[in-house]
C-alpha positions, -999 to 999 in steps of 0.1 A, spaced: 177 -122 -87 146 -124 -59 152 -164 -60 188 -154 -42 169 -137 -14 139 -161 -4 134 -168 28 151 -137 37 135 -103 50 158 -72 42 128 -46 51 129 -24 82 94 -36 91 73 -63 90 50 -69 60 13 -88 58 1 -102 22 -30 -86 16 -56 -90 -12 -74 -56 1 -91 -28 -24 -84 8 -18 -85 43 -38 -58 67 -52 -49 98 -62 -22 112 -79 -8 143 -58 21 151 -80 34 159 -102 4 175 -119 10 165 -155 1 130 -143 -29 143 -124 -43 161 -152 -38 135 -175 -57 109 -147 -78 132 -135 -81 159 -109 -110 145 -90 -109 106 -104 -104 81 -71 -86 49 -90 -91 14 -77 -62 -6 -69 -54 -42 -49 -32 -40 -21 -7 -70 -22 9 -67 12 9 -40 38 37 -26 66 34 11 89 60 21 62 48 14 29 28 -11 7 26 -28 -26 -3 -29 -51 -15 -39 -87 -30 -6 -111 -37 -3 -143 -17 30 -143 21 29 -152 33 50 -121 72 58 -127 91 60 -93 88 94 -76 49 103 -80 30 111 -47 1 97 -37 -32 104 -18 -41 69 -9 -73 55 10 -85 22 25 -99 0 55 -85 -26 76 -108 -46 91 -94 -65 123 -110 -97 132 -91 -99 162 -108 -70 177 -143 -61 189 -169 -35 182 -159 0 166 -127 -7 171 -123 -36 145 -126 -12 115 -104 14 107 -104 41 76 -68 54 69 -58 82 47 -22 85 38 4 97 12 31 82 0 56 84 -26 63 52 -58 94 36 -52 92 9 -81 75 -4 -109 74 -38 -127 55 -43 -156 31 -71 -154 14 -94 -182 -16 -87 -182 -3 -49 -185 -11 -37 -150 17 -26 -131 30 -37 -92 37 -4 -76 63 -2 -43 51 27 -24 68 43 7 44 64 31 56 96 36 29 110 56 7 86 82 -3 95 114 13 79 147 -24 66 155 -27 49 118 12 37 117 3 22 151 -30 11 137 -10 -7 107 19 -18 129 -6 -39 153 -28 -49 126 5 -68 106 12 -81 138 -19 -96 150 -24 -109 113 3 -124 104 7 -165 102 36 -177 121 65 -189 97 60 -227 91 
């Protein structure tokens, strides 16, 4: 089914393959947080980034629907001084879930809230980052 759709880019914005660590929590529903833990940050690896959402790879089988508290830092070669590092604290909600091999789990995740600054902060770090198609 994804072989159908290479080469072509149905998302509403543009996406940069990452290989970034960053920190979760689970927001809601609170079963889930319990069970992970109120106060536990869990590491994850972000696959690709976009102002609207991301991907990553967790041990934790996330059904579609959970909220997340989710923290990280760009770093931005392309700029200078303070303003090449950026720490970004969003939420956003688990759109899908594929079950990998090794029995982590790749996790589609739609922000639902980001500041303008940090969406703009995203937006301009994709852009500035990303190779030009061959």
């Amino acid at each position: 089914m994804e072989d159908s759709h290479r080469g072509q880019n149905h998302r509403k914005s543009e996406r940069l393959d990452t290989s970034f660590t960053l920190i979760y929590q689970v927001e809601k529903p609170l079963a889930l947080r319990i069970q992970l833990g109120f106060t536990n940050d869990i590491d994850a690896l972000m696959l690709n980034l976009s102002d609207l959402g991301m991907a990553i790879i967790t041990k934790h089988d996330l059904p579609a629907g959970i909220q997340l508290r989710i923290k990280f830092n760009i770093i931005d070669l392309h700029l200078q001084g303070d303003e090449r590092w950026r720490h970004i604290e969003i939420t956003g909600e688990t759109v899908s879930n594929v079950s990998l091999p090794d029995s982590s789990h790749r996790i589609g995740i739609r922000f639902d809230k980001i500041s303008g600054a940090d969406r703009l902060a995203i937006s301009n770090f994709v852009k500035r980052n990303k190779l030009p198609s061959a």
